[in-house]
Each structure stands twice: as C-alpha cells, then as structure tokens.
C-alpha positions in Angstrom: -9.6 -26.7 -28.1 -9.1 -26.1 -24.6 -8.4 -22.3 -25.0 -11.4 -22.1 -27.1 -13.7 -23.5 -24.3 -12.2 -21.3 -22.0 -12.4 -18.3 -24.6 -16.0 -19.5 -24.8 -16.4 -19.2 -20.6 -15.1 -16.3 -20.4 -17.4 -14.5 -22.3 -20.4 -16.2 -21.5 -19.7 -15.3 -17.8 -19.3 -11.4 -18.8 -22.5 -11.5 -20.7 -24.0 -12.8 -17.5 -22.4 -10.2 -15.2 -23.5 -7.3 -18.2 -26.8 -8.6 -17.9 -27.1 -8.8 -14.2 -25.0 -5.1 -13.8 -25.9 -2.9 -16.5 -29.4 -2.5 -15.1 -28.0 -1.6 -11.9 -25.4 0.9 -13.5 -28.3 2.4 -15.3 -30.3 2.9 -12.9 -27.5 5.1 -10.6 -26.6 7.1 -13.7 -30.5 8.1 -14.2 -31.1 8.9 -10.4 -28.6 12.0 -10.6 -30.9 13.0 -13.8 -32.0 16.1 -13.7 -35.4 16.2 -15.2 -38.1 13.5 -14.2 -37.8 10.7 -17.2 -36.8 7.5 -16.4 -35.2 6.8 -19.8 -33.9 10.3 -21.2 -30.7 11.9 -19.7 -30.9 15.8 -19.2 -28.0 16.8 -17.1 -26.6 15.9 -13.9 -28.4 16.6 -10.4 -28.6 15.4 -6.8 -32.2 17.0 -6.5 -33.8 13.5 -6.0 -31.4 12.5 -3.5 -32.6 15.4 -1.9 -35.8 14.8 -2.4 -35.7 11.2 -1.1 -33.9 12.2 2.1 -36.8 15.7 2.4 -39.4 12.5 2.1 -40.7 11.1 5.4 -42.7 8.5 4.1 -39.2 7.3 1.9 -37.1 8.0 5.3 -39.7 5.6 7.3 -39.4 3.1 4.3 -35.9 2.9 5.1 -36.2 2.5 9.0 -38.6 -0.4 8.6 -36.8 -1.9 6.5 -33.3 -2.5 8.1 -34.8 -2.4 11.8 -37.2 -5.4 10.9 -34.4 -6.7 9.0 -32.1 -6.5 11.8 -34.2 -7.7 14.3 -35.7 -10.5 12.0 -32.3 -11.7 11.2 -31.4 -11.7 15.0 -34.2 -13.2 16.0 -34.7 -16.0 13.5 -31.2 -17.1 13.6 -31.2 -17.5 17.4 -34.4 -19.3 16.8 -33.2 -21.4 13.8 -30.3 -22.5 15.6 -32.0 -23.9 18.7 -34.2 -25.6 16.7 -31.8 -27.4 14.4 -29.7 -28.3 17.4 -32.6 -29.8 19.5 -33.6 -31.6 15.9 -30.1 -33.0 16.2 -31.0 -34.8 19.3 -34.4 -35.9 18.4 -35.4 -39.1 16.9 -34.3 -40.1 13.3 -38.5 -40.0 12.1 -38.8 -36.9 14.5 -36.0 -35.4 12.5 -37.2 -36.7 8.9 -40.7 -35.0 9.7 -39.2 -31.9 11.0 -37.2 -31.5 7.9 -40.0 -31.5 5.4 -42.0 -29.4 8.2 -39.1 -26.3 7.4 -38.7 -27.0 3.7 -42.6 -26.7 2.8 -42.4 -22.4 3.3 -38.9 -22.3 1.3 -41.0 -24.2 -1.7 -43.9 -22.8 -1.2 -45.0 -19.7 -3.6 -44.6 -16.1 -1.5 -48.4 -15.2 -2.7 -49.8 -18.2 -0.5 -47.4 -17.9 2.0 -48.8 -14.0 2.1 -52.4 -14.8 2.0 -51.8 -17.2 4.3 -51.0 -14.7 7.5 -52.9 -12.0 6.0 -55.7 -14.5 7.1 -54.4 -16.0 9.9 -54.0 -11.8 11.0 -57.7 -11.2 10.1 -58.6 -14.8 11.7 -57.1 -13.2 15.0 -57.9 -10.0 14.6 -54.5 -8.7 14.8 -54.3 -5.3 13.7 -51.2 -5.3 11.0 -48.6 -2.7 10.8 -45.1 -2.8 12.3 -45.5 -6.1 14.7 -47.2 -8.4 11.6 -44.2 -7.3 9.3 -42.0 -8.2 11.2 -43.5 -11.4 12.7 -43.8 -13.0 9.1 -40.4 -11.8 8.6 -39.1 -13.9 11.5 -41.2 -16.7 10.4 -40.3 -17.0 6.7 -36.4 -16.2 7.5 -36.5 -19.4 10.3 -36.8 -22.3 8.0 -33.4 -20.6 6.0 -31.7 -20.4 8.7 -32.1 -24.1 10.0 -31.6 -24.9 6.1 -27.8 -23.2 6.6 -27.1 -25.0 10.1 -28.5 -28.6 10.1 -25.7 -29.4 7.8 -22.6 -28.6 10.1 -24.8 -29.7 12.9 -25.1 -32.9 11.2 -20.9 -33.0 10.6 -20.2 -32.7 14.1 -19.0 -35.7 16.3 -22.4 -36.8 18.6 -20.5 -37.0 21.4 -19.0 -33.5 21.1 -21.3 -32.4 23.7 -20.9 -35.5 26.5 -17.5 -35.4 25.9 -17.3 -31.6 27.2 -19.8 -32.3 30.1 -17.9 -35.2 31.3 -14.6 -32.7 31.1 -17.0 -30.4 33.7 -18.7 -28.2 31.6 -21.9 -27.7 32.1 -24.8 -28.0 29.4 -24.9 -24.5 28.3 -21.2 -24.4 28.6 -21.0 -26.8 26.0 -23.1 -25.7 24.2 -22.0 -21.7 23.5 -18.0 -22.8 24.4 -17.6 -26.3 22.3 -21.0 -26.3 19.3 -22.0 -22.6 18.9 -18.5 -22.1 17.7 -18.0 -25.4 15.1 -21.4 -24.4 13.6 -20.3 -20.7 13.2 -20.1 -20.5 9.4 -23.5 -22.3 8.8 -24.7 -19.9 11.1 -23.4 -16.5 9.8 -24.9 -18.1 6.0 -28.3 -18.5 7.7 -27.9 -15.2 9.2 -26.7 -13.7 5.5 -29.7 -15.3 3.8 -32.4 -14.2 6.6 -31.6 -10.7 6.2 -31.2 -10.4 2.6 -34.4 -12.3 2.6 -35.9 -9.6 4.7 -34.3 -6.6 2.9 -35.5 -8.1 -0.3 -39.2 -9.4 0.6 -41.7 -7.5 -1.0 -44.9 -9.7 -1.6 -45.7 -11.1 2.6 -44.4 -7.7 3.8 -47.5 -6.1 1.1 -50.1 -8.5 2.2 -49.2 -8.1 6.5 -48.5 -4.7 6.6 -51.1 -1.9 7.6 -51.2 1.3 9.2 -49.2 3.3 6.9 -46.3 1.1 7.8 -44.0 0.3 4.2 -40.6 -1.6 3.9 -38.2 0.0 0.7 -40.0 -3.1 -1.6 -43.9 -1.7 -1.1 -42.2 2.2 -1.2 -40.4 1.2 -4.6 -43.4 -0.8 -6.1 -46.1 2.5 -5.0 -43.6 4.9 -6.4 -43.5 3.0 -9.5 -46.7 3.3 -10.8 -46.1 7.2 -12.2 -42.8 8.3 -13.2 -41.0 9.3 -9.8 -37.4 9.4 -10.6 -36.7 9.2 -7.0 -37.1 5.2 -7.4 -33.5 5.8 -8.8 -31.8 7.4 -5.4 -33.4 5.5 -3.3 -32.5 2.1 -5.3 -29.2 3.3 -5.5 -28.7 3.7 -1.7 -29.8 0.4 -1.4 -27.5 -1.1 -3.7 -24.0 1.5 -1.9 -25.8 0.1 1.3 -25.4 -3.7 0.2 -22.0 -2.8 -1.8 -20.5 -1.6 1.8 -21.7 -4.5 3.6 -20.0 -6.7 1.2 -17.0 -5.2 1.5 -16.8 -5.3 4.8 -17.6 -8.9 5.5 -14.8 -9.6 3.2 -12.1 -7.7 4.0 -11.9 -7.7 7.1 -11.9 -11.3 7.9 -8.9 -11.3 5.5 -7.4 -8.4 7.8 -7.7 -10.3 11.2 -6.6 -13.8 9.0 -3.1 -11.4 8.8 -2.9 -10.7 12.3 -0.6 -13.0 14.7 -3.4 -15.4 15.8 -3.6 -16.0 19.8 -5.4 -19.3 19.4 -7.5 -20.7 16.5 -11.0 -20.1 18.1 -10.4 -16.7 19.2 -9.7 -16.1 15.3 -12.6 -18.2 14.2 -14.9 -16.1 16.7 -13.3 -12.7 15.3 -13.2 -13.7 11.8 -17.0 -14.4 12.2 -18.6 -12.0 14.5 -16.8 -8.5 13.9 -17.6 -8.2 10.3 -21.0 -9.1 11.3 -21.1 -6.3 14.4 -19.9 -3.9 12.1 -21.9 -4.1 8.9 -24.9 -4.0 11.6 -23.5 -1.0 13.2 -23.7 0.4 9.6 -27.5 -0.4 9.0 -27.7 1.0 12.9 -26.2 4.3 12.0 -27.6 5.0 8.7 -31.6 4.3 10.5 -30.4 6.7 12.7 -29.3 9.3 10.8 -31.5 8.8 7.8 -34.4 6.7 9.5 -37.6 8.2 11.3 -40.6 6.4 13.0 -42.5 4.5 10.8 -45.5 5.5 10.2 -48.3 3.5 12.1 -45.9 1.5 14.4 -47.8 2.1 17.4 -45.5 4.6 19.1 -47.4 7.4 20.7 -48.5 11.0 18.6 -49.3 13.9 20.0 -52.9 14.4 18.8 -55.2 12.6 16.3 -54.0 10.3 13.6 -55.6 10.4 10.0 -55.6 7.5 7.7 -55.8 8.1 4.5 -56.1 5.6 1.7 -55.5 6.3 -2.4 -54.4 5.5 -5.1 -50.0 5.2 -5.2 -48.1 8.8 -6.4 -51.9 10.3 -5.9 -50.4 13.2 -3.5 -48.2 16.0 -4.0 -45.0 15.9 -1.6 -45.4 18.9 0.8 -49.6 18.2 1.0 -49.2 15.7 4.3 -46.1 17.6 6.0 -47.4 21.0 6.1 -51.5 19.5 6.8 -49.3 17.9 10.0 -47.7 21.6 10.7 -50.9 23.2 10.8 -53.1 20.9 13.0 -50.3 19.1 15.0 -52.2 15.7 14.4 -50.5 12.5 12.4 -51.6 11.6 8.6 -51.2 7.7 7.4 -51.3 7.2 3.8 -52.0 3.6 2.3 -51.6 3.2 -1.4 -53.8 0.6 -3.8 -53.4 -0.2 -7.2 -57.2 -0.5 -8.0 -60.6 0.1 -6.7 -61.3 -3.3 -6.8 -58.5 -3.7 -4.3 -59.2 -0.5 -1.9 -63.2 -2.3 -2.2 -62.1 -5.6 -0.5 -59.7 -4.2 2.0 -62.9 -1.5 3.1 -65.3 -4.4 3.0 -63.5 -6.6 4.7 -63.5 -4.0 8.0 -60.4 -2.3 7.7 -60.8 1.2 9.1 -59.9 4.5 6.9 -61.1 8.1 7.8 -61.0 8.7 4.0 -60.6 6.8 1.1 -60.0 8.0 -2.2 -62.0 6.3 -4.8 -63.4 6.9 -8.0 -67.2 7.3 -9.4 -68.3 4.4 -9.9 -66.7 2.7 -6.8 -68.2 5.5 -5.0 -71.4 4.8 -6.1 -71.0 0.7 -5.1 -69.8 1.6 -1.6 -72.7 3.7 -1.5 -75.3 1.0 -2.3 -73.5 -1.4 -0.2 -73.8 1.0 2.8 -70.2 1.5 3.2 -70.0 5.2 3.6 -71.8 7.8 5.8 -72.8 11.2 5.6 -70.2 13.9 5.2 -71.1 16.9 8.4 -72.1 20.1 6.1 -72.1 22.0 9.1 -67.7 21.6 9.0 -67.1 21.9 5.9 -66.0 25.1 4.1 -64.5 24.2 1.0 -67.9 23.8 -1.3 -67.6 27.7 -2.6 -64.0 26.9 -4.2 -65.0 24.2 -5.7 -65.9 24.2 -9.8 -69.7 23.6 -10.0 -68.9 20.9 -12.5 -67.5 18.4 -9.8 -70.4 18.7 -7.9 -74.0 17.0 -7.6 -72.9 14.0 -9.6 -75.8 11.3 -10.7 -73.8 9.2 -7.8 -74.4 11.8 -5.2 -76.9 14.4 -6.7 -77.2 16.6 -3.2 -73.3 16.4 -2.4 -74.1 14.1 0.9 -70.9 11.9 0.5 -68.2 12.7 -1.1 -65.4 15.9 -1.7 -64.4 16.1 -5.1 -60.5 15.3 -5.2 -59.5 15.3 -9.1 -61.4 15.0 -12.0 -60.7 14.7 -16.1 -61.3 12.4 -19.1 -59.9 9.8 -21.1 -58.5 10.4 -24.7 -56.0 9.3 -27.3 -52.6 11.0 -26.5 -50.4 11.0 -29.9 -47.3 12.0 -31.4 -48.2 15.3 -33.6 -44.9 14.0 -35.8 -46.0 10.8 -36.9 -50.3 10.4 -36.3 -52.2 12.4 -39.1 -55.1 14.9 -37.0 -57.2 14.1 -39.8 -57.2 10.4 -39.1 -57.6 11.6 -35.7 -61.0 13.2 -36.3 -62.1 11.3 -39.2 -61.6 7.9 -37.0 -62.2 8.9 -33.6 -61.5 5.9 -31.9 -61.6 3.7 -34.7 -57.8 4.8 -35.2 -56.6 2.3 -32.7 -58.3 0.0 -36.2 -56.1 1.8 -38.6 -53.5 -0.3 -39.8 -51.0 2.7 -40.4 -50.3 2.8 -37.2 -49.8 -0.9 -36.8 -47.1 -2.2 -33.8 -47.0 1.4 -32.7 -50.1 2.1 -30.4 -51.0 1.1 -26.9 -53.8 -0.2 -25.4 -54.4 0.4 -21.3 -54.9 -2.9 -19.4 -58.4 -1.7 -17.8 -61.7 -3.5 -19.4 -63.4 -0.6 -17.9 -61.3 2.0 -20.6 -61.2 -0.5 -23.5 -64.4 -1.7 -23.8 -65.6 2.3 -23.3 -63.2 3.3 -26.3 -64.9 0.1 -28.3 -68.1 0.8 -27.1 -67.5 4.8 -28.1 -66.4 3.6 -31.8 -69.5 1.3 -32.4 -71.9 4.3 -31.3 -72.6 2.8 -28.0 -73.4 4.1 -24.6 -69.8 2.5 -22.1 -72.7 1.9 -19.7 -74.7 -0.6 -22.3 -76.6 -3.3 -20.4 -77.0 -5.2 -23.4 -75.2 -8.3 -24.1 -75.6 -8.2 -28.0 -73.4 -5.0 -27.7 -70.9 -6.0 -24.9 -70.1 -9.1 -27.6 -69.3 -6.3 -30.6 -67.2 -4.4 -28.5 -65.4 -7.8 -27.5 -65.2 -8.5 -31.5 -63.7 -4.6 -31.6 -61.1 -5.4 -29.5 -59.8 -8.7 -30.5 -59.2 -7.2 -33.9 -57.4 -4.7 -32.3 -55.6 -6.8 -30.6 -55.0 -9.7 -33.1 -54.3 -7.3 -36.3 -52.9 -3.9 -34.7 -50.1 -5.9 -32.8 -50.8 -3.0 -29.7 -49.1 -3.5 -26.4 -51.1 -3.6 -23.5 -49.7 -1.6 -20.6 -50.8 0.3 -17.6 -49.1 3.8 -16.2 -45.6 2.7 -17.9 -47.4 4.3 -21.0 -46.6 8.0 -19.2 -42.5 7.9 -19.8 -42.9 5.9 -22.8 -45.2 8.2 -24.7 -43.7 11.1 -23.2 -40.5 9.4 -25.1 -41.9 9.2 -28.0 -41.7 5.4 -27.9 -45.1 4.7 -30.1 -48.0 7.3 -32.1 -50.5 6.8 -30.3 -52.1 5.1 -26.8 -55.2 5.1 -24.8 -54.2 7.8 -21.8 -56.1 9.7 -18.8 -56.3 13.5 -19.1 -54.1 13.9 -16.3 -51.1 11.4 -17.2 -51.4 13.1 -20.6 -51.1 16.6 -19.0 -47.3 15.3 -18.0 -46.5 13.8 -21.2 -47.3 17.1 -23.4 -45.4 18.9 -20.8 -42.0 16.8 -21.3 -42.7 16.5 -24.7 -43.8 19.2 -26.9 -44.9 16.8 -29.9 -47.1 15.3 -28.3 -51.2 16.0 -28.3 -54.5 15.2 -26.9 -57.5 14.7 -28.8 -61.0 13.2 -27.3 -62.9 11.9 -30.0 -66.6 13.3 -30.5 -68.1 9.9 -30.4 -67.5 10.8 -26.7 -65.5 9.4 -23.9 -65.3 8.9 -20.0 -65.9 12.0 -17.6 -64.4 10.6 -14.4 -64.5 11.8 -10.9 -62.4 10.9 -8.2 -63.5 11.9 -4.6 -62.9 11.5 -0.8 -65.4 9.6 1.1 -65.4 8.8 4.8 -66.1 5.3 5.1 -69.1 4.0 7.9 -66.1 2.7 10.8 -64.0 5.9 10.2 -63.1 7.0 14.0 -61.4 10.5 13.0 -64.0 12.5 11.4 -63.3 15.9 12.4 -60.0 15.8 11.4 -61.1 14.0 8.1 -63.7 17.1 7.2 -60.7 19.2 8.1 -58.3 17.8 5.7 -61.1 18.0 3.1 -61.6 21.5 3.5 -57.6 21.3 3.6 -57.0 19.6 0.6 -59.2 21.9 -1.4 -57.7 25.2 -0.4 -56.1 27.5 -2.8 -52.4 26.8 -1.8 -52.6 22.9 -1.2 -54.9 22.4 -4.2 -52.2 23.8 -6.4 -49.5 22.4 -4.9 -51.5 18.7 -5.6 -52.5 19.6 -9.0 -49.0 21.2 -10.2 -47.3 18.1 -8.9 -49.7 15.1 -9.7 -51.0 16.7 -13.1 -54.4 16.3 -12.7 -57.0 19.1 -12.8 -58.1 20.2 -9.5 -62.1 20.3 -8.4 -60.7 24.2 -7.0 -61.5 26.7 -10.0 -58.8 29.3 -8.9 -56.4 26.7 -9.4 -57.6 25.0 -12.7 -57.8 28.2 -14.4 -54.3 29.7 -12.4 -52.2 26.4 -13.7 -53.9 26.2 -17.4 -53.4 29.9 -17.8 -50.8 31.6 -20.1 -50.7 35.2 -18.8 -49.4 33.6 -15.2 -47.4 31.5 -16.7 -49.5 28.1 -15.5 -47.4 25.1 -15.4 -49.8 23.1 -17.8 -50.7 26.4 -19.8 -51.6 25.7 -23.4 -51.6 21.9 -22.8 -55.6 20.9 -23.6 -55.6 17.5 -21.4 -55.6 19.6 -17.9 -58.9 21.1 -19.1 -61.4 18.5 -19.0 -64.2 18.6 -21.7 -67.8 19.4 -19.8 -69.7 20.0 -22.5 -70.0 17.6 -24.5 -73.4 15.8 -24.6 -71.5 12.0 -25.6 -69.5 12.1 -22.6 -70.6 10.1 -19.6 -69.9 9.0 -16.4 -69.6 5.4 -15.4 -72.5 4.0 -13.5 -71.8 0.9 -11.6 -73.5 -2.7 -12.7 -72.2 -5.7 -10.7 -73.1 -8.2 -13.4 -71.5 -6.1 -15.9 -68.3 -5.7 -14.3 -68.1 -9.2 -14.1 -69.1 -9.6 -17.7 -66.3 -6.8 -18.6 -63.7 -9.3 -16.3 -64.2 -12.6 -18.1 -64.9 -10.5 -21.9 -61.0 -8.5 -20.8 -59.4 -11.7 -20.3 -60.5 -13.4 -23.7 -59.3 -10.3 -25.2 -55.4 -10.5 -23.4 -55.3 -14.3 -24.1 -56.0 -13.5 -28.0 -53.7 -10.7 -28.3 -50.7 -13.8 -26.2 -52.3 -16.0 -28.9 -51.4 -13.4 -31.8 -47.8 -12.5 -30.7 
C-alpha cells in the first residue's frame, strides 16, 4: 500500500511539473521557428532573436524592467526592514494595526491596487512614465518584504539589542553588527519575492506607466495581440535570465558552505550576500549590454519628441528608427487595445501629437471638440493618397485627419471544408448554418457582430431603431446558443491561418496574413454588404509637437515607409503606389492575388460606421446578453 501511495505521488508530482514546464519548453522551441506562426513548426532560425535584440522598443522593455526591478527590490527591502524592526519596538495594538495596515495591498486585487495610483497620479498631477513605475513598484513590493522579515524579527531575543549596547556598541552598531545579520534569511526571501514581484507585475505597471515607457509584461501583452513570434525570444530570455539566477543563488552558497569557514557570521554574511551581488551584477550587465534608455524616462533628447498613440503591432519595425534618422527628433509610441480605451485616456487630458483612431471614434472626438485642425499649408502627402480614403462623411473637406489604413470586414474560410455556394447563397446567414456547427468563430466586438446580424436581416449596422437592434440580438443568440461558435478577438489570425475552424468573422487586413500563410484559405464579403472602415491620424486639441506631427504624416504616407507599414502589418495602405505595388502579380507584390488587401469601394451596401452614443451603449448591454447566453449554452 505504501509503494502504491508513493507510486501514486510520484506521478501526480510529474503531471504537475509537465503542466507547469511544457508550456515553457514550447514556447523556446517555437521562438527559433522560422516562419511567423505561433503553433506550426517550419525549420529552425535565430531571426527573431535578432529581431528582438534590432528592436529598441523590446531593448527598452528589458532595461525598465530589471533597472526598476533592481532598484525597487533595493529600495523596498531597505524600507521593509526598518519598518518591521521599528514595528518590533512599538506597542503590541501599534503592532496589531500595523500588521493588517501591510497585509490589506498583498490581499487586495492588483486591478484596484492599479486604479488606485493611476488616480492618486492624476489626483496629483504627476505625469507617469519611468518615476510612477517604479514608485508603485516600491510600494506594492514593501508590504512583501516586511511579510518575509517580521517573523525572524519576532524569533529574536528582545534584549538582543540592549545587551550589545550595554557591551558598548552603539545603536546602529547593534543594529547592522548583532540584528541585520540574525534576520538575513527573512531578508534575502523578502528581497527574492520583491523583485520577482517586480519582474513579473504587469497590471499596476499598465495602469502607472506613460510616456512610451513599457516593462517586458506591457511589451509581451501589446505584442500579443497579432501574431509576433518574437513574444517567443524574448520570453525565452526571460526565463535563461531567471534559470541563471537560480542557479547561482544555489550553488554558490553550497560552494562557500565547502570552504574552511573563518567564523560562522562571516559565512552567514557570504553565503547570503555574494550570490545576491552576483545574480545582480548579471541583470547589471545584461541592461547594459542589451538595455537602452527607455523611452519617455525623462532623460534629455536632442530635438523634439513625438508621441504617438495606436493601436498594439499597428507599426512596421523600421517606420520609427529610420523617421528618428531622418529628422534627428524622438518618437514615443503608446499602444491601446480599443478606442474606447485611447477615448478615456484623451479625454481625460493626456497629451498625444497623434493618435490613431478609427472612423467612428474620429467622428466622436470630433463632436466632443477633441481634435483641431490639421495645417494644409505642411502637408504634402494628399496627392499619394487613393481618392477613396479621402473626404469621408466624418471629415468631408479633409480638415482633421491623415488616412492611415483602411479595408473591410468579411468571412475568412477554409476553401477545403466551407462550400462557396453556401458562401454566396447565405451571405452572412452562414455563421446560421448548422453544417458548420462548433467550427466557426465569432469576433468579440458588438460593433462587428451586430453589423454582420444586422447585414443578414437586410439592415442598415447604423439602424437607430430599437425594433431592429432586438432582431439582430435574437440573430446572434441563435448563433451563439445553436452554432456552439467561439468568441475570440486577434487569436483568430494564427488559428485560421492554422486551419483550426471553416469559417470566422475577420478584418480585411488580418485576413490578408492568413491567405498568405495559408493558401486554402479565402475571403468572401457578402453582397448584403459589410463595414468600410477607415483608420486615420488625428492631432488631438493639447498636442504640443505639431510640426513634427504633420511631418511624420507626410512621412508615414511616403512611397518607401507606406510600403514598408503595409508589407509588414498587412493592411492596405491609403498610398495608391503602394496598394497596387504590394497587390500586384507582375512585381511580385507580397499580398498579390490575395483579394482581402483590396478593399471593396464599390459596393453600394457597404457603409461606414457613424457614431450614436445611445446606440453604443445599447450595442454594450445587447453584447453582453449575447456572451452570457452563449456561457449559458456551453
């Protein structure tokens, strides 16, 4: 019985370890891939390691990270050990509130611990970048750090420290020669548990960060939202960083334990303290030779500084680098997920010299006085651009906004397994068509859904009327509760370009990559119609560099930038030249035969979204009924 229990352990404890470590194993055998899926294995490579060490923005990443990190860790264990000393001394009800005082952040959820100084920040009117990181950082790694040294403080004999003073020392004698050095293990835990805390913290370090300024966690989570294998290198540098500081705190206390020992405190102090001086002489080497100023951390440029805020993996690689060689000036880039989220952080007063939003948004911030008038007189870029971008319902007389990319939204499909019949018999009404049941996907966006429901029931997607909103709900909670679809957002890009299900709701330009890792799949826009979108630069009303953001306008819509943007992003670029120079056969265009680069403009059921306040929030609460009945179904 007792072999069979321990039989028992011992594979229960290697299904653990598999399931922690084969992720990780995974994940370094896909970043030496050699093509850009995240699931399909093409041959071995270091081009994204080379990639991620050619990226400044993933080279800053990885200095803010271990310098706040480092200096966090110092500073919060110096900090943390002070205080849980002095609590030591203090009254027992002093000591009782304390305690419950530095457990309340350790319980309390990171998302109100984030909001929390993102307000106090804005309260304060502290501008966030480098300092606020790293501030919260010291904060949030304090209470760990007293958590991992009240304990042995608590062990020691009270009258340690009169004992020594009486034998002549004085009071900070006795304290760094006779308590500093019986507390030493509960202090290098603290100091262990504040810096992985720092390395790992992603959700304060999003919310107090500005300025460009990004720790690995926000690089990792922006990079994620398109397929960007370099998420692979740069996670696995991580993890050989964190392997090499294991190994040495490990081994070489066990090397000094071997050594002829002069007394027992000089070993305690070495055993401790070297391990720790060398892993951070690691971290100090590798910022160094890998590191470069972060972005935004309030060192001095040469010249102007651009900020730039857009959507995440919105940018070809070599666009800011070689603007930066041309003009000598600085570019900042800030990433958001959503309109919605780039809308409160520009209402809310932070400052941008462009933002990057799409048509609809740009006709809110529009209405809501948010944006001022683009300077004709510097910019140079209108005659490259295709007339079809321009004078849009939202900004008729081109006053505002710098087309950017533009496309549609269609049904991208496996040619192997959907029928093209269904396809144009059904329109829409295939994601209804229980042949394809528990193999489509749906795109978590009420604005795309309830267009492709709208679409199918012979509706305008910018309906006002409630009677029709609530048939397009019905649409979609079918759909949901019969078609057993999954609802994702950009993951759909490597898992259609897999092959992974027949069909899914896609934008043109995410479908332009899939067709061009996967030569079964297509692109078909139903003739019910579908959404045109636009999305532009603007220059919001508080923007300070405006020259410079006109200039990177005209920039960002010249021949050679444009194509370098398009051919990496995917999406079709507002410059013709380059649109017809990437789609064409005869040059040999990257996206040359594939349909979704070439957005449909002629089409007279197509439309553009026009922005409705109580309809968005109509769409919100209508979009959440729909997700809880598809939980409900499953």
């Amino acid at each position: 019985m007792k072999k069979e229990k321990r039989t028992f352990g011992k594979v229960l404890i290697g299904l653990a370890i598999a399931f922690f470590y084969l992720p990780i194993v995974y994940m370094i055998i896909f970043s030496f891939n050699e093509g850009k899926s995240l699931t399909s294995f093409s041959g071995f490579s270091l081009r994204w390691y080379q990639h991620m060490l050619e990226s400044r923005d993933m080279m800053s990443a990885l200095y803010t990270t271990f310098s706040v990190a480092l200096l966090a860790t110092f500073i919060s264990t110096v900090a943390g050990t002070i205080a849980a000393i002095g609590l030591s001394k203090s009254k027992k009800i002093v000591r009782d509130v304390m305690e419950q005082v530095n457990n309340f952040p350790i319980m309390n959820p990171d998302i109100v611990t984030a909001i929390g100084f993102m307000l106090l920040f804005i309260t304060f009117k502290v501008e966030r970048g480098y300092i606020t990181m790293l501030l919260a950082h010291i904060a949030f790694c304090i209470p760990y750090v007293m958590l991992s040294v009240m304990p042995k403080v608590r062990s020691l004999d009270p009258n340690l420290a009169d004992a020594a003073m009486d034998l002549g020392a004085t009071p900070w004698v006795a304290l760094t020669k006779v308590i500093v050095p019986q507390i030493t293990p509960g202090i290098f835990s603290g100091a262990l548990i504040a810096f992985t805390m720092s390395v790992d913290d992603f959700i304060i370090s999003y919310f107090v960060t500005g300025g460009g300024v990004k720790n690995l966690s926000i690089m990792v989570y922006t990079m994620s939202k398109r397929v960007n294998p370099s998420i692979n290198a740069v996670s696995t540098l991580v993890v050989l960083i964190i392997t090499v500081a294991l190994i040495i705190i490990n081994v070489v206390p066990a090397i000094l334990a071997k050594r002829p020992k002069k007394t027992e405190m000089k070993k305690s102090k070495a055993a401790v303290f070297v391990p720790v001086g060398i892993v951070a002489a690691v971290a100090v080497v590798l910022v160094a030779v890998f590191g470069r100023t972060p972005a935004g951390s309030g060192l001095p440029y040469a010249g102007q500084t651009l900020y730039i805020y857009l959507p995440g993996e919105y940018m070809g690689e070599e666009i800011i680098p070689t603007f930066e060689d041309q003009t000598g000036d600085t570019v900042i880039v800030e990433n958001f997920d959503s309109n919605e989220q780039m809308y409160i952080k520009v209402t809310n007063g932070e400052s941008y010299d462009i933002i990057i939003p799409s048509d609809y948004m740009i006709e809110r911030l529009l209405q809501e006085g948010y944006l001022q008038k683009l300077d004709q007189s510097l910019l140079t870029c209108w005659d490259e651009l295709n007339p079809v971008v321009m004078a849009q319902p939202y900004d008729p007389n081109n006053e505002y906004c710098v087309s950017y990319f533009w496309g549609t939204v269609g049904i991208v499909y496996d040619k192997t397994v959907v029928d093209e019949a269904d396809l144009e018999e059904q329109g829409f009404g295939i994601f209804l068509n229980e042949k394809y049941k528990g193999d489509i996907y749906l795109y978590d966006s009420e604005r795309d859904s309830f267009m492709m429901a709208l679409k199918d029931l012979g509706y305008s997607m910018n309906t006002e009327s409630e009677e029709e909103l609530n048939e397009a709900y019905e649409w979609l909670v079918q759909c949901v509760t019969t078609m057993e679809p999954e609802i994702v957002t950009d993951e759909i890009i490597d898992n259609m370009a897999q092959g992974r299900k027949a069909l899914g709701l896609c934008y043109s330009g995410d479908a332009t990559y899939i067709m061009s890792e996967n030569e079964n799949m297509g692109f078909y826009m139903p003739e019910e119609g579908t959404n045109l979108w636009y999305d532009s630069m603007v220059i919001p009303k508080n923007a300070e560099s405006i020259e410079l953001a006109h200039e990177f306008m005209n920039y960002i819509n010249s021949y050679d930038a444009a194509y370098d943007n398009s051919d990496w992003v995917g999406y079709t670029s507002p410059n013709v030249a380059v649109m017809e120079a990437l789609s064409s056969e005869e040059e040999e265009g990257s996206y040359a035969g594939i349909n979704a680069y070439l957005p449909r403009t002629d089409h007279p059921m197509d439309e553009v979204f026009v922005f409705n306040a109580e309809t968005k929030k109509t769409l919100g609460n209508l979009w959440s009924k729909v997700k809880i009945a598809a939980s409900n179904a499953n």
